[in-house]
C-alpha positions in Angstrom: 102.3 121.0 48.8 100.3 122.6 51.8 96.8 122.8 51.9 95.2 125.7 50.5 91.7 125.2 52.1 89.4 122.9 54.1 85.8 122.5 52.8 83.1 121.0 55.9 80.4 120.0 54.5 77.0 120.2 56.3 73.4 118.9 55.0 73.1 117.6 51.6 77.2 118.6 51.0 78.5 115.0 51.5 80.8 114.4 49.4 84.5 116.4 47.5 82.9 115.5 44.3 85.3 118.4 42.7 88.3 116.4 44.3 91.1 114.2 42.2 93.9 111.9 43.9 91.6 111.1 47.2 93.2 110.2 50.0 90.9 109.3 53.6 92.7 110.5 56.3 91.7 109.7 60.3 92.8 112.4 62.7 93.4 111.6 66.4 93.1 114.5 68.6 93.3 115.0 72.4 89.4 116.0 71.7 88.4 112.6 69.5 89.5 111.2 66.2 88.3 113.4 62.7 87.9 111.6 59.9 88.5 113.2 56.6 89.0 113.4 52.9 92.5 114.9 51.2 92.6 115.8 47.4 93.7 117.7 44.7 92.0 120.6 42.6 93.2 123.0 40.4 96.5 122.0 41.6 96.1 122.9 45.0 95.6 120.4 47.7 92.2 120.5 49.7 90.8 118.4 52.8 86.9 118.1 53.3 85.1 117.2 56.2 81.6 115.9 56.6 80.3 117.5 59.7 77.3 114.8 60.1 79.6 112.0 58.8 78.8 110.7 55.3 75.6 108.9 56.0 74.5 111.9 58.2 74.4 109.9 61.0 75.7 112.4 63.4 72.9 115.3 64.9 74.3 118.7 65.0 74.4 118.3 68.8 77.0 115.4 68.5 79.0 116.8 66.2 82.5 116.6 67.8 83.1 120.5 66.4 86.8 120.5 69.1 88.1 116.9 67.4 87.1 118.5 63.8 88.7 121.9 63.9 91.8 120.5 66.0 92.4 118.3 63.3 92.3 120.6 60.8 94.8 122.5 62.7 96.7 119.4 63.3 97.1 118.9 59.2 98.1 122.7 59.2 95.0 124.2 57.6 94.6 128.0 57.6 91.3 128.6 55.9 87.9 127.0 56.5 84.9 127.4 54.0 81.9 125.7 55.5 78.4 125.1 53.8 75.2 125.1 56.1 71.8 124.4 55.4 69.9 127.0 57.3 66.1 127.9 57.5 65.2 131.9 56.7 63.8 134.5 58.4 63.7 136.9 56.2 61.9 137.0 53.1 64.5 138.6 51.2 66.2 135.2 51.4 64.0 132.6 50.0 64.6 129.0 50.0 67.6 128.8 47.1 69.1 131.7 48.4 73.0 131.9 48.9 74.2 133.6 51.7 77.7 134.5 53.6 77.0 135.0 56.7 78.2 137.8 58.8 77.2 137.5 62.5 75.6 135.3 65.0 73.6 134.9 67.9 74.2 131.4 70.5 71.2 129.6 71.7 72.8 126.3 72.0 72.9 125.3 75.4 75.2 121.5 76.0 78.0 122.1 73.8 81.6 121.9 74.1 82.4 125.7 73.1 86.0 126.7 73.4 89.4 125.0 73.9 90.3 127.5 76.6 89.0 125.6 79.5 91.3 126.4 82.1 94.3 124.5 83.4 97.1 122.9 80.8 94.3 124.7 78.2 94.5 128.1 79.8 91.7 130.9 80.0 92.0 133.0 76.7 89.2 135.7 76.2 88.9 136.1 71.4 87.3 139.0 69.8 84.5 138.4 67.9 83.8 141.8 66.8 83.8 140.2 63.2 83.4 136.6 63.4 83.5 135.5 59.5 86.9 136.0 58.1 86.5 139.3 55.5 88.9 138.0 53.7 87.8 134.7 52.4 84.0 136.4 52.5 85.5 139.1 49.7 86.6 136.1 48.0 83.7 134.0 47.9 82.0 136.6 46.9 84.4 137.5 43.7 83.9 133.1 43.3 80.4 134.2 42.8 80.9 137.0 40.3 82.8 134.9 38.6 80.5 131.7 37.9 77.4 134.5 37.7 75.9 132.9 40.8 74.0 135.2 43.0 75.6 136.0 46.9 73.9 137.7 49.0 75.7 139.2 52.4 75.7 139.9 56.0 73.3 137.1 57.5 71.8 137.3 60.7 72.7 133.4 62.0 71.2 132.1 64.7 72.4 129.2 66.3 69.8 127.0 68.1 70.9 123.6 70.3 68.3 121.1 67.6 67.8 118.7 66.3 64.2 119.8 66.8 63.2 122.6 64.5 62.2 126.0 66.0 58.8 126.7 67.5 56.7 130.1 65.3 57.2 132.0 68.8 60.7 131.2 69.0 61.1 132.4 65.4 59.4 135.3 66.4 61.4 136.1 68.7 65.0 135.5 66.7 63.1 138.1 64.3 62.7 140.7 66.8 66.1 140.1 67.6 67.4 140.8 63.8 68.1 136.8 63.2 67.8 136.0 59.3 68.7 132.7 59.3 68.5 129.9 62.0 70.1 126.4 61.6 71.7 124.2 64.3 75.8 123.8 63.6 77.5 127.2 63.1 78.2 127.7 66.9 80.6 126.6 67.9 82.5 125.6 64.8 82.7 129.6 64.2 84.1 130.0 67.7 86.8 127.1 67.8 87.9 128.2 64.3 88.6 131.9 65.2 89.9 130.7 68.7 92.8 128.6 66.7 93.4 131.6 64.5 91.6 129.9 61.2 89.9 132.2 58.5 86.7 130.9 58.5 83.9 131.7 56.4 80.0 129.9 55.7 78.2 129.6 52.9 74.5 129.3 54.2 72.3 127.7 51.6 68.5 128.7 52.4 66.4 125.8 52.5 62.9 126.5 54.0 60.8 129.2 55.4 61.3 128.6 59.3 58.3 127.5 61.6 55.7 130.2 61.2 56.2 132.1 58.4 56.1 128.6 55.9 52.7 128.1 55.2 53.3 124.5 55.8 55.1 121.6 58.7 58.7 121.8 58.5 60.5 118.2 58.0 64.1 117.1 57.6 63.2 115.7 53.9 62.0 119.0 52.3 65.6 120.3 53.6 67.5 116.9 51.6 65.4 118.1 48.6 66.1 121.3 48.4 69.8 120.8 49.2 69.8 118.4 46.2 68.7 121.1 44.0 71.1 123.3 44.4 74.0 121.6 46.2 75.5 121.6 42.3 75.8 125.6 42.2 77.9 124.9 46.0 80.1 122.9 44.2 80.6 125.4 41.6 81.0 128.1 44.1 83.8 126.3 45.8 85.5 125.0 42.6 85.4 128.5 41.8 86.8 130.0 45.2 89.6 127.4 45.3 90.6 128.8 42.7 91.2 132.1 43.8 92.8 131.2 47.3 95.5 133.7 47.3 99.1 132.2 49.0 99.4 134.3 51.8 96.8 135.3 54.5 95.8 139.5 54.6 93.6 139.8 57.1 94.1 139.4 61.0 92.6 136.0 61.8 96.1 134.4 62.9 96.6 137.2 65.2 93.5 136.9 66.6 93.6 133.4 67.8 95.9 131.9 70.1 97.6 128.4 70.4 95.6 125.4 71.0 96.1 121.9 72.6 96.0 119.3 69.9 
């Protein structure tokens, strides 16, 4: 049986609930080790991966993103869906909110990036003229139809280095800029994905106002509580999106990446 998807988990998504004949699974890589969860759903086999670790005990800018996607290759994975707590920008997409995201903008500043880093790795320059897979995106959103939860489209992400939140002037700024969501995780994971030729998509869960335009302090525990409210309609979403994973890729994801060391 090959693996129809891999689900990463970020904030409050820590655990493949929706998952039956669980198998852990540790993944050495030339980048680290991975350590991960195998299962079965609607009789298709799925892998999940906790970006922070179970016990989120890993900040977004220690997350080993190379080890994680490399070992997803490694295990011959083809499609990522990834969840992301994210703060909003825009008041069209309150806390609650659903959204696939469709671009981003980098602001991290000390992560590894890319697996083209010259020598044995080689130099390889990857569009990102569309960095979300349309593919999967069409089909999360017909997952969505079809449980009757709402989706909205097209977020603005932007990526800052954490895991401080965002001053109001950098918000500001990110506004200006068209941002409608900011979080702390999607870059690089986005780039290493489309670099090894994976359809990846995000599912960005809206869990604040960002600095500035709440009318409150931001902490880390209003984020937890509003994850656990709606982290159930996630699962739902996925279960739901699993389902519809068609068998063969249409879109041009694989020809945009390029080999990678493992």
């Amino acid at each position: 049986m090959s693996i129809a998807a891999a689900i990463i988990g970020g904030t409050g998504v820590y655990d493949p609930k929706i998952l039956s004949a669980v198998e852990r699974l540790e993944v050495t890589t030339r980048y680290g080790t991975a350590l991960l969860t195998k299962g079965i759903y609607a009789e298709k086999e799925v892998v999940f991966l906790a970006r922070h670790g179970t016990n989120h005990g890993t900040p977004p800018h220690k997350v080993n993103y190379r080890a994680n996607i490399a070992a997803l290759v490694k295990l011959g994975v083809t499609r990522v869906i990834a969840t992301a707590a994210v703060g909003s920008l825009n008041e069209a997409m309150p806390p609650g909110a659903m959204v696939l995201l469709g671009q981003f903008l980098d602001f991290t500043k000390a992560r590894q990036s890319t697996f083209f880093t010259g020598g044995e790795a080689g130099v390889v320059h990857t569009d990102f003229t569309e960095p979300y897979c349309p593919d999967l995106n069409r089909t999360l959103l017909a997952a969505a139809a079809d449980c009757g939860l709402e989706m909205l489209q097209g977020g603005f992400y932007v990526c800052t280095e954490g895991p401080r939140f965002e001053t109001p002037a950098e918000i500001q700024v990110y506004k200006k800029l068209g941002g409608d969501l900011v979080g702390m995780t999607n870059v690089p994971e986005v780039v290493l994905a489309r670099e090894a030729g994976l359809c990846y998509s995000t599912i960005a869960l809206c869990t604040n106002f960002a600095a500035g335009i709440s009318p409150t302090h931001l902490t880390h525990q209003e984020v937890l509580d509003v994850m656990a409210q709606n982290v159930d309609k996630v699962r739902v979403l996925l279960s739901y999106a699993i389902k519809r994973l068609a068998e063969k890729r249409e879109c041009n994801c694989r020809e945009l990446g390029s080999p990678i060391l493992l």
